[in-house]
Each structure stands twice: as structure tokens, then as C-alpha cells.
Phi, psi and omega in degrees: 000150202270075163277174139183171115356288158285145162268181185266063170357292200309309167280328195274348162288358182264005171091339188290162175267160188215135175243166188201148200214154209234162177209154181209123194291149165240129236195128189259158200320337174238049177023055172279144169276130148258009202179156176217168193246095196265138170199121177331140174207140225230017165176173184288332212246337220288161190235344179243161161287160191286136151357277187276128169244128208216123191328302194299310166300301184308319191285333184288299185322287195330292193301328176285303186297359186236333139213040154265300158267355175074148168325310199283336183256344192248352168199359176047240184248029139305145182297156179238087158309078230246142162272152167213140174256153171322321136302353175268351196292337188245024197291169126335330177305289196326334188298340191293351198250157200269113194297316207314347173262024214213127185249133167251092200293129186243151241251172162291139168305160185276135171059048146056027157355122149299310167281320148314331188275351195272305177278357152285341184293313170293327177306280207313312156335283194313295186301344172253343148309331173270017190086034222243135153251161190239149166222155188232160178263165181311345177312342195270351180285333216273149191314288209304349206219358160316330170291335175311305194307016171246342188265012177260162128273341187233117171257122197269126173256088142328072178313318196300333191256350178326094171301155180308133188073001175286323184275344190269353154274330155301321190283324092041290199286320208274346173317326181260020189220092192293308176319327171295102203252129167270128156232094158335094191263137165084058189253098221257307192196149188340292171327319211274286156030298181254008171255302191303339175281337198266342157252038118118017182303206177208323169231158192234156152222114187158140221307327169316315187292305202209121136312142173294149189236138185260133153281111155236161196217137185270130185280166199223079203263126179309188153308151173272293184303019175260311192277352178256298187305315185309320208293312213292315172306314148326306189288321178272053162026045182302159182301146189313296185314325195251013137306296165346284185302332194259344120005284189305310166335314192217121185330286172332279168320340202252340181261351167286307159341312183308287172315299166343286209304312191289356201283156166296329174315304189287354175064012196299146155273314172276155174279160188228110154260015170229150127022260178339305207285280188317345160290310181321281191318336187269311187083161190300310207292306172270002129324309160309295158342280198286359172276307179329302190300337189289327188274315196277315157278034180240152173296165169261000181262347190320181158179155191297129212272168168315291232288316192293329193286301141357287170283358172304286177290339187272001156271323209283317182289311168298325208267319162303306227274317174305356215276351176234006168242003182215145154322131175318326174249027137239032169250358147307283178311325171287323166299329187289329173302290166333298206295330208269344204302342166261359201283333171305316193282284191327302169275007176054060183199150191282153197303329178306306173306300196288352190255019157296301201288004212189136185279147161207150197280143196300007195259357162265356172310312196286330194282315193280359169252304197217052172046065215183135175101176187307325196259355179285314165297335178262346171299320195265001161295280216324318165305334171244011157274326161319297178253043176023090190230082198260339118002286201271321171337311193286282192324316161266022187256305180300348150323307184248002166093005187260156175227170193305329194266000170236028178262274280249326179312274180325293204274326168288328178305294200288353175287341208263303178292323182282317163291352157269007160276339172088042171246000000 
């Protein structure tokens, strides 16, 4: 993925889409990072959030930190500070995420609602059983939010609007709940910094440590019509091999799974480098989830690019030639080198970078940087069958034990399979 800081002009006049998500670091008393505060941004330049916050926007930032730009550029192993709104408390969304790294900051009832504040309370329960911390603004301290405070972690202080006197009765309210961490938002210049340490807060946030830096990042949108079929075949809980195939269809879809799965966000202990294994691991329930979520941030106009479609056959291709000379699940692997073989051109990032966002078992690291190893050598066919470079054809097909007549096979099958897919 395309990070930076800055914006590109250059890239955002060229029509490709982009996504961009802003991080602003939090910091513990010895102003170590623990944690970054992720907020929505409607451009590389923009300094605010958009306007309307909405089930859909809070459901895109997720879905985008976690396989749009992946987990790893945007909090590394660090907490993840999230807005959320109070009806949103029981969405779904929340299922795509590993909770124990997720702070959900929860906004004040509108007009301090009594029956909205009553009924976020049972949501809050539910979310900090599955492993969810919660955070609040100093409001949750006030008489109307008492059932909150025992369910936070965070009590958020807007030092800046703090009226005189005030804090040594918040520190007060806040004594018999140890568990409760003050954290001190908009902390500006040195002076504010050592009188909130010296009163004792436990964490900081605010232009003195950092101003937020926007991530941006280019998006890779699947087939739309890939992704209605995957739900539908999920939902009818279809067999694992014919998820799978339809998985192979699309670059684009399989490296955002890859990535998913694999991000510290999603919380796995094992790397997942096949299909197969990531569907296994996900399971029906949350494959859905994360498909749903995958059609709502995909265009309906999207559709499979040349590019995609390429790489489509030259794993579709590897995978026949390899399918009576390698084990099955590295004639897995060899599609998988083929699909993958391109995310440099596709994601307009030099290939080191994109094989960054994503686990991959090392004899395809090797293959797609520097064309070496088993899957490298069916890699460098298939690539001079592309330009009929019948020299270099000759040269790896005895390599690998191939002859022209079963290259020629291998390469109309895989032409045969994309077009049957309607690519």
C-alpha cells in the first residue's frame, strides 16, 4: 500500500480511488506510545472529520484499517482507539475485529437521554465481555452515567474546555474506580503536559506529542459481482473447495483476505498463506461479516481489470503445470504466485511494499522479487509465454521436465478458466 503523510497530487488527478484514514498517537506518562486515536478523512489534505458520522462510516474506517491499509500501518501492536456511536453498539461490524486491541470511545447521549443512557448500558456489558474496552468523555463522570463508569477504561478530559477547579473533584469521583485511566485530550504545550502529570492523569493526547498523520492509501476494489456471489455461497454454508474457486477469481479479493486475516488487528497467532486455511480459520460466520462489509465498500461499478485478469491466468496456468509435478498444496501456492505476481503494477507501489501488507510462505516471496525457487521458475514460463519468448520457454519448461505440448495445454486451460469466469 501507497502510505505517506502528504498528499500526492499526482496520484489522487489520476482517477484511481483512495482511501485515507488520519492516526494521532496517545502517550503514557513517559510519553511512550500506547495507543493511536484512527479518524476518518474525506482526503489526503482534509484536517477534520467528514461531517455526517454514520453506521456506514464508522463500518468503512474498520473495514479500511483492517484490509485496506491493513492493522500494522495504522497501530502496529498498539491500542486502537475507535468513535463509535451509541446505536451502533450491538452492529456487526464489531465482529470483524480482534476486540482485545480496540478502545471504543462512546460519544454523550444526545440531551443526556436517560432512556438512550440506560440503554447503552446492557450493549457495554455485552462488549467488554467479549473483550472490548470502552472509553468516555469527562461526562460519564456526572450523577446520569453512573451505571457507565464501572464499564470504562478510559475517561477522555477535553483539558482545554476543563473549567478551574474541576479536576480535583473528578479525581475524587474517579478514586474508587482504580481501573479507570484519565486521559487528557488537547494537551498543546509543555506547561499543560507537566501540571496534568503532576495531576496525576495517566495518559496524554495532543499536538504537543503529535499532530494527526493521514494514511493514505490506494484502493483494489474486487469484482463487485465476486463478492455477491462469495456472500451468497457463504450464507448457503457451501463446501470449503467451492468457496475457494471462487476466491481464485480475484486478485484483488484474495489479497485483501490474506492481508485481513493475517493483520495484528484480526489477532491470529498463526500466518495463514492459503485460500483454503483462511477460509478454514474464519469460519462461515465471520467470512460473511467480512464479505458484507467487503460489498459495502466496493463499487458496483467495479470489475476485473486487464491486469487482474492476467494475473488470473498466469496462476490458473501455474497451477495446471505444476498440478502432476508438485504436491498439492504447492500447486496452491504456485496460483497463488501467479495471482499475486502483479500487485506491484496494480497497486502502483514497488512490489516490496505490497508484499509488506501481507504473510506469504517464503518460496513465493522468492519467487515474485526475484524469480528463483520452484514457483519462480513456473513463474519465469508463464511470463515468456505471455510474450512468446519461445528461447526462454524451451529453457524453463526443461527445467521443470515440461514440454511444449504440455505448456500449450496448460496455457489454452488457463485461458479457457478466465473466460469462464466472465473475465
Amino acid at each position: 500500500m501507497q502510505d505517506r503523510a502528504t498528499p500526492d497530487a499526482t496520484a489522487e488527478a489520476s482517477g484511481d480511488a483512495y482511501i485515507y484514514i488520519a492516526r494521532q498517537p496517545i502517550v503514557d506518562r513517559q510519553q511512550r506510545i500506547v495507543g493511536y486515536e484512527l479518524l476518518s478523512r474525506a482526503s489526503a489534505t482534509a484536517t477534520a472529520a467528514p461531517s455526517e458520522h454514520t453506521t456506514a462510516s464508522d463500518t468503512a474506517l474498520l473495514f479500511n484499517a483492517l484490509s485496506n491499509i491493513s492493522s500494522e500501518n495504522l497501530f502496529g501492536d498498539k491500542l486502537a482507539f475507535i468513535n463509535v456511536r451509541l446505536e451502533d453498539l450491538a452492529g456487526e461490524h464489531f465482529d470483524i475485529v480482534y476486540p482485545e486491541r480496540i478502545v471504543l470511545q462512546l460519544p454523550r447521549a444526545v440531551g443526556d437521554d436517560p432512556v438512550q443512557i440506560d440503554a447503552a448500558v446492557t450493549a457495554m456489558q455485552a462488549l467488554r465481555e467479549r473483550g472490548f474496552r470502552l472509553s468516555a468523555g469527562a461526562f460519564a463522570a456526572a450523577g446520569l452515567y453512573a451505571a457507565w463508569l464501572p464499564l470504562i477504561s478510559y475517561l477522555e478530559v477535553d483539558v482545554k474546555a476543563l473549567p478551574a477547579g474541576v479536576l480535583p473533584a473528578l479525581m475524587r469521583k474517579l478514586s474508587p474506580l482504580p481501573n479507570v485511566k484519565l486521559l487528557a485530550v488537547k494537551v498543546e504545550t509543555m506547561e499543560a503536559f507537566r501540571e496534568l502529570f503532576d495531576a496525576g492523569f495517566h495518559l496524554f493526547q495532543g499536538y504537543y506529542f503529535a499532530h494527526p498523520q493521514t494514511i493514505t492509501a490506494k484502493t483494489f476494489n474486487p469484482a463487485f459481482s465476486t463478492v455477491l456471489q462469495l456472500i451468497d455461497l457463504v450464507n448457503k454454508q457451501a463446501e470449503i473447495p467451492h468457496i475457494e474457486a471462487v476466491l481464485k477469481r480475484d486478485p484483488a479479493l484474495s489479497f485483501k483476505l490474506l492481508r485481513y486475516i493475517n493483520s495484528s488487528g484480526f489477532g491470529l497467532m498463526t500466518e495463514v498463506t492459503s485460500f483454503r486455511h483462511a477460509v478454514m480459520i474464519l469460519g462461515y460466520k465471520k467470512l460473511f461479516r467480512w464479505l458484507v462489509l467487503l460489498m459495502a465498500t466496493t463499487p458496483t461499478n467495479s470489475a476485473a481489470s486487464a491486469l487482474a485478469r492476467t494475473a488470473i491466468i498466469r496462476g490458473r496456468m501455474m497451477e495446471l503445470l505444476g498440478h502432476d509435478l508438485l504436491a498439492p498444496e504447492d500447486a496452491d501456492n504456485a496460483f497463488v504466485t501467479g495471482v499475486f505476481s502483479l500487485l506491484d503494477v496494480m497497486l502502483g507501489v514497488p512490489l516490496t511494499k505490497a508484499l509488506e501488507e501481507i504473510t506469504l510462505a517464503e518460496p513465493i516471496v522468492l519467487a515474485l522479487t526475484q524469480r528463483v525457487g520452484p514457483f519462480g521458475f513456473y513463474l519465469q514460463l508463464v511470463e515468456a509465454c505471455e510474450s512468446d519468448d519461445w528461447s526462454h520457454i524451451d529453457e524453463q519448461a526443461a527445467l521443470l521436465g515440461l514440454d511444449r505440448r504440455n505448456i500449450a495445454t496448460a496455457h489454452l486451460e488457463a485461458l479457457a478458466w478466465a473466460e469462464s469466469l466472465g473475465l
